[in-house]
Each structure stands twice: as C-alpha cells, then as structure tokens.
N, C-alpha and C positions, 0 to 999 in steps of 0.2 A: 517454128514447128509447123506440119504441113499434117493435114486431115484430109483421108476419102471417106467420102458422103454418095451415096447414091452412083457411087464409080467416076466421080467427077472428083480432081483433084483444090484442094483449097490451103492458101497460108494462114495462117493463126496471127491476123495483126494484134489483137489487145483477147485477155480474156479475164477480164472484172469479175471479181467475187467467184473467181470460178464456174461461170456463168456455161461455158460449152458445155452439151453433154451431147456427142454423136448419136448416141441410139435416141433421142427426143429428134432430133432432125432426119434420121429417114424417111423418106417419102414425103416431106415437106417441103425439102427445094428442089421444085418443081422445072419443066421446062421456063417459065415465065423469067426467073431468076437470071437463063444465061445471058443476058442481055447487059448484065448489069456486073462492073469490077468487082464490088463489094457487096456482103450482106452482113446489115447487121441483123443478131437477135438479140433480144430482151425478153426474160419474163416477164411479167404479171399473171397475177391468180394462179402462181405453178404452171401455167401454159405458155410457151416460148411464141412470141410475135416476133417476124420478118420483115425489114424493107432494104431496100436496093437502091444502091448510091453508083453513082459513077464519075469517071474524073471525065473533066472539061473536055480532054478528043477524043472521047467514045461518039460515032454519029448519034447513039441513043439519048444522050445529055439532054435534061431537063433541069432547070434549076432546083427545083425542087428535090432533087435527087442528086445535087452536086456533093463532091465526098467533104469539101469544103467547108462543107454547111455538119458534117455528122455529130459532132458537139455541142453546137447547137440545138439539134434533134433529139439527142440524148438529154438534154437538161430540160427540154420546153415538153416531151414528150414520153421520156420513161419516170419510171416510179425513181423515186431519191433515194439511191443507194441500191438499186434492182442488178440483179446478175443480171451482164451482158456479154456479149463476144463480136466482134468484127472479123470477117472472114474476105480474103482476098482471091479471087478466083486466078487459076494457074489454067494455063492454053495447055 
C-alpha cells in the first residue's frame, strides 16, 4: 500500500495495531526526515513519535539508525503492544 504525506510519496511496510493515521502526520515529516529510507512512528501518550532508519548504502548511514537494528528499537524503545507503522520512502 503506498501513502502521500506532505506530497511526498511513501510505501506502507508494516502497520501494527493500526497504528498509521495520515492526517496525525501532516506537517510532522519534515525536511529532516528525507535523508532517511524509512520512518518509523509509534505512539505514546496518543501522540505519534518519529525516527529514521536507513539501509547500509545510504551515504547518511549511522549505525544507530541502521534499518537492521528497527526491532530492536521497537522492543528496547516503544511501549509493549504500542500502535506503530514503518514507512518506506519512494524517489
């Protein structure tokens, strides 16, 4: 499934608990974000948090931010059982 967001086009890799809601991300993925393949969000507190993963040949690559690592992140870092989504940016 493929979503525009802010007129930037995006794939729908996973979407946990129902977790996407487009009109909650307008204006929230910001320029910052194009740098980065993927984003994921997550609730908490009903308010959707953002970060930015990327695969190993992006020149951007931080390990920290490897796509590698996103279930990891998701278990050390989101609530247990939190709506989430990962989104794949499209060129």
């Amino acid at each position: 499934m493929e979503v525009i967001i802010d007129n930037k086009k995006y794939e729908v890799i996973k979407n946990y608990n129902d977790g996407l809601n487009v009109q909650d991300l307008e204006g929230k993925i910001t320029d910052y974000y194009d740098e980065f393949d993927y984003i994921l969000g997550d609730y908490a507190y009903n308010k959707v948090r953002l970060k930015g993963f990327n695969n190993k040949n992006n020149k951007n690559y931080k390990d920290v931010n490897d796509y590698d690592k996103i279930d990891d992140y998701i278990k050390n870092y989101c609530a247990y059982g939190c709506k989430y989504f990962i989104l794949k940016r499209i060129d």
